[in-house]
C-alpha positions as CSV (number, residue, x, y, z in Angstrom):
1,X,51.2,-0.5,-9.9
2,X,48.1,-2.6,-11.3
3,X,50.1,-6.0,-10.0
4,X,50.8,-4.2,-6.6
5,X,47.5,-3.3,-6.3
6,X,46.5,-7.2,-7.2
7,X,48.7,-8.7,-4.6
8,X,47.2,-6.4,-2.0
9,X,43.7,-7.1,-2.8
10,X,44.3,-11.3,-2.9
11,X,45.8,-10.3,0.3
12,X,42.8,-8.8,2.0
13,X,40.7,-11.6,0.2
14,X,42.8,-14.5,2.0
15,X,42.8,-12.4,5.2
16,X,38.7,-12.9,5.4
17,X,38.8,-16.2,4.4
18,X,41.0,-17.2,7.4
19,X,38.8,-15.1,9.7
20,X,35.8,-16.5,8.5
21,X,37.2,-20.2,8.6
22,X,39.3,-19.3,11.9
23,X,35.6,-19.9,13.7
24,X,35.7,-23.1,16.4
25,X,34.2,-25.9,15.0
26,X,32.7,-27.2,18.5
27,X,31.0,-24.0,19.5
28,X,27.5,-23.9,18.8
29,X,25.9,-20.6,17.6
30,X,21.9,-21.2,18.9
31,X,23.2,-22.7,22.3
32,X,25.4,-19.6,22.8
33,X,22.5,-17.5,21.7
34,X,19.8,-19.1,24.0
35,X,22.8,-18.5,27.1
36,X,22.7,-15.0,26.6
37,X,19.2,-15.0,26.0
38,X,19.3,-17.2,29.8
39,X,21.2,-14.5,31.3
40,X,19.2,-11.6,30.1
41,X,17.5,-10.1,33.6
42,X,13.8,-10.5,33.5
43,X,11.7,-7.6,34.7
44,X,10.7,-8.2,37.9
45,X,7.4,-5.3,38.2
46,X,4.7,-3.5,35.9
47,X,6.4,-0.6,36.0
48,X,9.8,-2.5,34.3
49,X,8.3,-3.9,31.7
50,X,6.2,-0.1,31.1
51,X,9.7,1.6,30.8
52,X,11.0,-1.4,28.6
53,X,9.2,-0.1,25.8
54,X,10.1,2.4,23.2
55,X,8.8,6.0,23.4
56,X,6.7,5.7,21.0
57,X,4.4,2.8,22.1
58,X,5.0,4.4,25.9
59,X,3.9,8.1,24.9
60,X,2.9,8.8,21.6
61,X,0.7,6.2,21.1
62,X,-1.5,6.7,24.1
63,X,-1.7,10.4,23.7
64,X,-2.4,10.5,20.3
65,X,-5.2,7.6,21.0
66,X,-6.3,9.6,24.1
67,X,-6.8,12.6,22.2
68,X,-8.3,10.7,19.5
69,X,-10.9,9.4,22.0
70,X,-11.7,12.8,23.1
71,X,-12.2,14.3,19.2
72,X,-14.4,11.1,18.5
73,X,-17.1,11.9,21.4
74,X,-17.4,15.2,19.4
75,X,-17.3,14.1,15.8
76,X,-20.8,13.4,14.4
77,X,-21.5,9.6,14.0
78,X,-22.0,9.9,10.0
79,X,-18.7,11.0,9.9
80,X,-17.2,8.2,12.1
81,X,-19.2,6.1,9.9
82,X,-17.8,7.4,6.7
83,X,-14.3,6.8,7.7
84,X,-14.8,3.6,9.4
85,X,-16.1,2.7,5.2
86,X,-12.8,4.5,4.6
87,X,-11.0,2.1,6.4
88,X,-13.1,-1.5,4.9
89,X,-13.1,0.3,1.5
90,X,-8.9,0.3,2.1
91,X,-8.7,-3.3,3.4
92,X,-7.5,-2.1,7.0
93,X,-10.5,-3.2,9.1
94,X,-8.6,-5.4,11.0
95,X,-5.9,-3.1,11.4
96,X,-7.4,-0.3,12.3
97,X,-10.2,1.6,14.1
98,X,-11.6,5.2,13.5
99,X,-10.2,5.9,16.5
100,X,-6.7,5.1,15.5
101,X,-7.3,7.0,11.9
102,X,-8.2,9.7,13.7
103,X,-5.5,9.7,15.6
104,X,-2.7,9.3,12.7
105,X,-4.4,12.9,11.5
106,X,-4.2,14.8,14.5
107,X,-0.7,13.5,15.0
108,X,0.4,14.3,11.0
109,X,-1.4,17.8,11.5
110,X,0.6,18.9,15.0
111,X,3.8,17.2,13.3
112,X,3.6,18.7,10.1
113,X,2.6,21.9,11.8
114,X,5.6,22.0,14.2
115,X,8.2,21.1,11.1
116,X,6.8,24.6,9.4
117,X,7.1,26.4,12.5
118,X,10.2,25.2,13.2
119,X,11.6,26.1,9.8
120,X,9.9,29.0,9.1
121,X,10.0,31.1,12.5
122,X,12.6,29.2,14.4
123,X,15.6,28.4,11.9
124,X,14.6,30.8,9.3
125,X,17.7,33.9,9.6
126,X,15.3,36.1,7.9
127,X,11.2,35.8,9.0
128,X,9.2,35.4,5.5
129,X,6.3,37.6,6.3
130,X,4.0,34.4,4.9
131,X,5.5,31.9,7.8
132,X,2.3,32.0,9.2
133,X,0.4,31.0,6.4
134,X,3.3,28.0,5.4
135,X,2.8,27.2,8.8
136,X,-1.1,26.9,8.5
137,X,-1.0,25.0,4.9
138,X,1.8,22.4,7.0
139,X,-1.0,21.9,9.4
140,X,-3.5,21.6,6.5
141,X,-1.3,19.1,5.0
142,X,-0.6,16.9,7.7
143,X,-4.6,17.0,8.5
144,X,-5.3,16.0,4.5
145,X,-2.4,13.6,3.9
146,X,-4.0,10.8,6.0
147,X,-7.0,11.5,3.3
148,X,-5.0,11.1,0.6
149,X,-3.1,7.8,1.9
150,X,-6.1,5.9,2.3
151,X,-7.7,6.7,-1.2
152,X,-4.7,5.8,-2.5
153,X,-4.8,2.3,-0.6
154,X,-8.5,1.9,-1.6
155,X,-7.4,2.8,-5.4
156,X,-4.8,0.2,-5.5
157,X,-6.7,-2.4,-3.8
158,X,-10.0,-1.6,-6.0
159,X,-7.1,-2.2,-9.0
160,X,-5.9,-5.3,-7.5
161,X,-9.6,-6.5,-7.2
162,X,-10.2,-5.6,-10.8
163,X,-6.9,-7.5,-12.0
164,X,-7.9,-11.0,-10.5
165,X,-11.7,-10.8,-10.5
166,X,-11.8,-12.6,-14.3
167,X,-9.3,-15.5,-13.3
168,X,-11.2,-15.8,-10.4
169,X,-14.6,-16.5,-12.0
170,X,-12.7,-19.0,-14.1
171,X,-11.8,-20.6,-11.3
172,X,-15.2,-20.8,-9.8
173,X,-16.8,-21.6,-13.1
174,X,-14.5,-24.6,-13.8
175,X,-14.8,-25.7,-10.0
176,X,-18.4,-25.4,-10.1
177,X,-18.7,-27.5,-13.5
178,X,-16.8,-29.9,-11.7
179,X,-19.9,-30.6,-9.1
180,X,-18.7,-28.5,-6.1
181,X,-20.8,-26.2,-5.0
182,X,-20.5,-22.3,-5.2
183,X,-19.8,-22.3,-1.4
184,X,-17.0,-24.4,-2.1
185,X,-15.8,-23.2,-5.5
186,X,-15.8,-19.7,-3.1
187,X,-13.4,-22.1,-0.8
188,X,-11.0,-23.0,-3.6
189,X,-10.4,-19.6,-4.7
190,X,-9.6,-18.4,-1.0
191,X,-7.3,-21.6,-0.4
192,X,-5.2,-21.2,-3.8
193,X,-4.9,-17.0,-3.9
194,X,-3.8,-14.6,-1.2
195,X,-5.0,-11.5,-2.8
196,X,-8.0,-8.6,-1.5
197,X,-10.8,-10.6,-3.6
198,X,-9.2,-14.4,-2.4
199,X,-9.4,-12.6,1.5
200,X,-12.6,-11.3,0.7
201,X,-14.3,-15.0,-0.7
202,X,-12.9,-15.9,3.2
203,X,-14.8,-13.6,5.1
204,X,-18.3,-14.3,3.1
205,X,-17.5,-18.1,3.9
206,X,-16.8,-17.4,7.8
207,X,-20.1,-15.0,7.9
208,X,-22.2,-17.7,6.3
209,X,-21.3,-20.3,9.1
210,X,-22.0,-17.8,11.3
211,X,-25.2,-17.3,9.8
212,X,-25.8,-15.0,7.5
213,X,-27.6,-15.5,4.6
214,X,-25.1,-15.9,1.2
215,X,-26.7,-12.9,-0.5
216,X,-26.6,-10.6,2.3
217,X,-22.9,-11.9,3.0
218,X,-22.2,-11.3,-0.7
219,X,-23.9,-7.9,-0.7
220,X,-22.0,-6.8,2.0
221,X,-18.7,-8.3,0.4
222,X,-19.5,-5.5,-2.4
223,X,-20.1,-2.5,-0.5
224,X,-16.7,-3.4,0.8
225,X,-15.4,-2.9,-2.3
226,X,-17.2,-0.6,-4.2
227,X,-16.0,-2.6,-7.5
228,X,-18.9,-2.3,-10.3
229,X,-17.4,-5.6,-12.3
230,X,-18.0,-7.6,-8.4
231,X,-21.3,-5.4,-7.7
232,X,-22.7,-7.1,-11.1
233,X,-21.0,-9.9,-10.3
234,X,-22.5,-10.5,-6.7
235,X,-26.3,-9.1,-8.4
236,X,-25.9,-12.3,-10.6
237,X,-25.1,-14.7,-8.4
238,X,-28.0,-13.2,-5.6
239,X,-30.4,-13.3,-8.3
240,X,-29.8,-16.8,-9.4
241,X,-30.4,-17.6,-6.6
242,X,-33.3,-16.5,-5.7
243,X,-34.7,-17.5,-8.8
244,X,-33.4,-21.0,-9.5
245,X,-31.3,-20.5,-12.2
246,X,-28.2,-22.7,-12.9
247,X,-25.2,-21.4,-11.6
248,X,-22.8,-22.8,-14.0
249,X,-24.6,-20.7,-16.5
250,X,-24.2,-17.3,-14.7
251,X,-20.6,-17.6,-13.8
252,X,-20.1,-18.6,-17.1
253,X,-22.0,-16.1,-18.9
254,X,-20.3,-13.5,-15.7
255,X,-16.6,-15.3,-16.6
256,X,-17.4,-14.3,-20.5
257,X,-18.2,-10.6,-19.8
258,X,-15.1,-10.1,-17.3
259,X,-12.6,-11.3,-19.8
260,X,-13.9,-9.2,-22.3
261,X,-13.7,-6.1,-20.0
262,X,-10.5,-6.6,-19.3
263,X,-9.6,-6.9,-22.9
264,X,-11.4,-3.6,-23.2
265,X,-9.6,-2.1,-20.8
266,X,-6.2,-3.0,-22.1
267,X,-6.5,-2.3,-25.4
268,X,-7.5,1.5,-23.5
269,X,-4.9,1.7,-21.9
270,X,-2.9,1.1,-25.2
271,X,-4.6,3.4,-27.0
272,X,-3.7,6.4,-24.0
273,X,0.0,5.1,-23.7
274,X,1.1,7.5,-26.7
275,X,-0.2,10.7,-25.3
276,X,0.7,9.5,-21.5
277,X,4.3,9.3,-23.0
278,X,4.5,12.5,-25.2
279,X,4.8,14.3,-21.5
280,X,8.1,13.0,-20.6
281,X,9.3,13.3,-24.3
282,X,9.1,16.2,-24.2
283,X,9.9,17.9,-21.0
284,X,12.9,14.8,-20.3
285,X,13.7,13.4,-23.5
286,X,13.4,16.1,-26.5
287,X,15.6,18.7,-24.6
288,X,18.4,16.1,-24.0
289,X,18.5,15.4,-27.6
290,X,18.9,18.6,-28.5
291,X,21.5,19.0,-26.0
292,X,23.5,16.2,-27.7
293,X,22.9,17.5,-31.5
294,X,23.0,20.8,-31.2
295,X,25.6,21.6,-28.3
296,X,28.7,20.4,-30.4
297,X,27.5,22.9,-33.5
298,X,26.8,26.1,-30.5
299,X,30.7,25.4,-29.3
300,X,32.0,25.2,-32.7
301,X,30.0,29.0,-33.3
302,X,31.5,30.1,-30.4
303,X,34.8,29.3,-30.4
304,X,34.7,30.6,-34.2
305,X,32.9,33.9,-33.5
306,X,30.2,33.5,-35.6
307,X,27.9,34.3,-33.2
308,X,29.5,37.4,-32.2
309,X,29.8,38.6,-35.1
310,X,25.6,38.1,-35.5
């Protein structure tokens, strides 16, 4: 049987081989492609290349951005501010407007909203006589979640941002010791790195050849991030210099303190690991070896009748 089912599988094997080696030698895949490519039917109006695009970016889109407009002529302008820090706080400003953000809530809240009504009144046999409220904390959820998603993009790039701030001030100290200057130590971390603090160094060089002044551009960079190890950082570097002091100094002095911080915070980290990992012990881990040690003794009790007779 095991020799059959050999053969049978060297047979299939040999079969693709063929196919795959069976392929014309003088046809040309990208010419073939650009032919069909040649024979594809352009549209010819507006209105073609409208209905060429999906649903989404056709109706959804607009609507949701329509409806957004209309909810931002209401909404206070500290709030639009907030979020709009929201959305530079999460690395998105490019990305994404206010507009757009409040867009992605209404459309989670009506979504979410629907999927609970839908489930709850519509394919639900028997009505729960809470459907109503599961359909109002759906809504609430889908109005919240957008909340949540971006603190949870700002935490992870405030984390990232943390990670490569000391090896970045190592860089700029050693470049900086080297004679360049801190605008162009700034320039060697954004050409080598493609991380949040590496994209970061690039704006405050492209706002300082715009014109802004370097502490205002490094200010700025900081409220940004809302980092206290880069809003010490950037204090340092505007206060030296304003007052003249070397700047070799500070980022070495700065380069000191951030590698001990980040010792620090490893060794913490450490130090919590035991009582992060006692959690899954013993919910996960503790039950499943009492499963394995004491199941064999339970079956030998039962299939003796010790137990019945307890």
């Amino acid at each position: 049987m095991e020799g059959i089912l050999i053969i049978v599988v060297l047979i299939v094997i040999a079969g693709l081989v063929y196919i795959g080696m069976r392929d014309d030698r003088s046809r040309d895949p990208l010419q073939e492609r650009l032919a069909q490519f040649g024979e594809r039917e352009l549209p010819e109006s507006l209105e073609e290349i409208e209905l060429s695009l999906p649903f989404r970016d056709r109706i959804l889109v607009p609507v949701l951005r329509r409806i957004a407009d209309v909810t931002t002529r209401f909404t206070p302008e500290k709030q639009i501010a907030q979020t709009r820090h929201l959305i530079e706080l999460a690395g998105m400003a490019g990305s994404m407007e206010p507009t757009t953000f409040f867009a992605l809530r209404i459309g989670a809240t009506i979504g979410l909203g629907l999927m609970a009504f839908l489930v709850f009144f519509v394919l639900s046999p028997n009505r729960d006589p809470n459907a109503l409220l599961y359909t109002i904390g759906g809504a609430a959820l889908g109005y919240f979640f957008p909340i949540l998603w971006i603190r949870s993009k700002i935490s992870k790039r405030q984390d990232g941002i943390l990670k490569a701030l000391p090896d970045a001030l190592d860089l700029l100290t050693i470049c900086v010791e080297a004679g360049l200057g801190f605008d162009q130590a700034m320039g060697k971390v954004y050409e080598k790195w493609d991380n949040d603090l590496a994209i970061a160094f690039g704006r405050v060089l492209r706002e300082i050849q715009l014109g802004k002044l370097r502490r205002e551009a490094l200010r700025d960079m900081s409220e940004r991030m809302e980092v206290p190890d880069v809003q010490s950082f950037t204090a340092a570097v505007i206060q030296a210099d304003q007052l003249g002091v070397s700047m070799t100094k500070i980022l070495r002095v700065q380069s000191d303190q951030m590698r001990v911080k980040r010792r620090q915070r490893a060794q913490e980290k450490a130090h919590q690991a035991p009582v992060k990992m006692m959690i899954p012990m013993v919910l996960l881990i503790f039950p499943s070896l009492w499963i394995v040690l004491l199941g064999p003794a339970v079956v030998f009790l039962l299939s003796s009748g010790a137990l019945g007779k307890v």
